[in-house]
C-alpha positions as CSV (number, residue, x, y, z in Angstrom):
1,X,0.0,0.0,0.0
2,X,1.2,3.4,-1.0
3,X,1.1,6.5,1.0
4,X,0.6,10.3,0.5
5,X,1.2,12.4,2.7
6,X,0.7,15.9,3.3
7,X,2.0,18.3,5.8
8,X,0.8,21.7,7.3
9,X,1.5,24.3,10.0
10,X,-0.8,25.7,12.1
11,X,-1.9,29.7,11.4
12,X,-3.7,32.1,12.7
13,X,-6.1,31.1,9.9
14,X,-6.6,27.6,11.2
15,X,-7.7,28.1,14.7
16,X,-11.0,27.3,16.7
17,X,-11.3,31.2,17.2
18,X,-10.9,32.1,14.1
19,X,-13.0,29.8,12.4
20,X,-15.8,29.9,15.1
21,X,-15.7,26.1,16.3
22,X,-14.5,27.3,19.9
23,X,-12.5,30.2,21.4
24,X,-9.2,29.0,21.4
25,X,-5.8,29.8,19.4
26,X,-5.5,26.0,18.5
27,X,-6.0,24.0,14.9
28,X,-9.8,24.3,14.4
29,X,-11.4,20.8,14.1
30,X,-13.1,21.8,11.2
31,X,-9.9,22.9,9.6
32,X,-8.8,19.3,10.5
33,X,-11.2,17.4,8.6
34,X,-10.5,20.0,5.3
35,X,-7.3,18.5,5.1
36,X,-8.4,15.1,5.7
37,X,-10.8,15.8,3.0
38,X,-8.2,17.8,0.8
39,X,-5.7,14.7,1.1
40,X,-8.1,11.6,0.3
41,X,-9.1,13.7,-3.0
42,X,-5.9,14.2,-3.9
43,X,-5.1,11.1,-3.5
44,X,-8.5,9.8,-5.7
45,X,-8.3,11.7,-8.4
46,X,-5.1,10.7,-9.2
47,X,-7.3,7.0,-9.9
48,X,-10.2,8.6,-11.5
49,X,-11.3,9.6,-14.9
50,X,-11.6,13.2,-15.7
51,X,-15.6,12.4,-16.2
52,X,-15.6,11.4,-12.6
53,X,-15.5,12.9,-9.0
54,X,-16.0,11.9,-5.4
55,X,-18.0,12.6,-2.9
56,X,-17.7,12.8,0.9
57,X,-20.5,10.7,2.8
58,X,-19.1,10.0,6.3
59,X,-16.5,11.6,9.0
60,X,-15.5,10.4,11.8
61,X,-12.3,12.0,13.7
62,X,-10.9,12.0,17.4
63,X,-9.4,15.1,17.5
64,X,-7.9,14.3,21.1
65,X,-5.1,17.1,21.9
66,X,-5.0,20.5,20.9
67,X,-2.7,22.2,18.2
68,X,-1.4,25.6,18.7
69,X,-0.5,28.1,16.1
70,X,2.4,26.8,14.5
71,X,2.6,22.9,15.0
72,X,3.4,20.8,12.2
73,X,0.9,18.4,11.0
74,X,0.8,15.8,9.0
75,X,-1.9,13.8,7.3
76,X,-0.9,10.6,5.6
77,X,-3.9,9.3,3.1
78,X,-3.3,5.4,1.6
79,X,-3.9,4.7,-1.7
């Protein structure tokens, strides 16, 4: 199995506060799952035809420990 993987660093941009989802200075669930999302399609469409797409139907993340501004994070996606 191959893998992808992507890598990030927490900004102001990507916070709870920023974004709404709470009022802390950490990486924003929400934000979370983008990449998530951002990855697997990435890694899809590199096995699709240009006729076809996908489509997100279910997510489920633990986001268990807070990310301030300015960690590094990576998302790894197997194809």
């Amino acid at each position: 199995m191959a893998l992808e993987t992507f890598e990030y660093t927490v900004t102001d941009g990507d916070t709870a506060a920023r974004l709404g989802s709470g009022d802390l200075a950490v990486l924003a669930t929400p934000r979370l799952i983008n990449w998530l999302e951002r990855a697997a399609y990435t890694v899809a469409k590199a096995s699709i035809t240009t006729r076809q797409t996908t489509v997100g139907t279910l997510v489920k993340v633990e986001h268990l420990k807070g990310s301030p501004v300015g960690t590094h994070v990576r998302v790894t996606c197997a194809k």
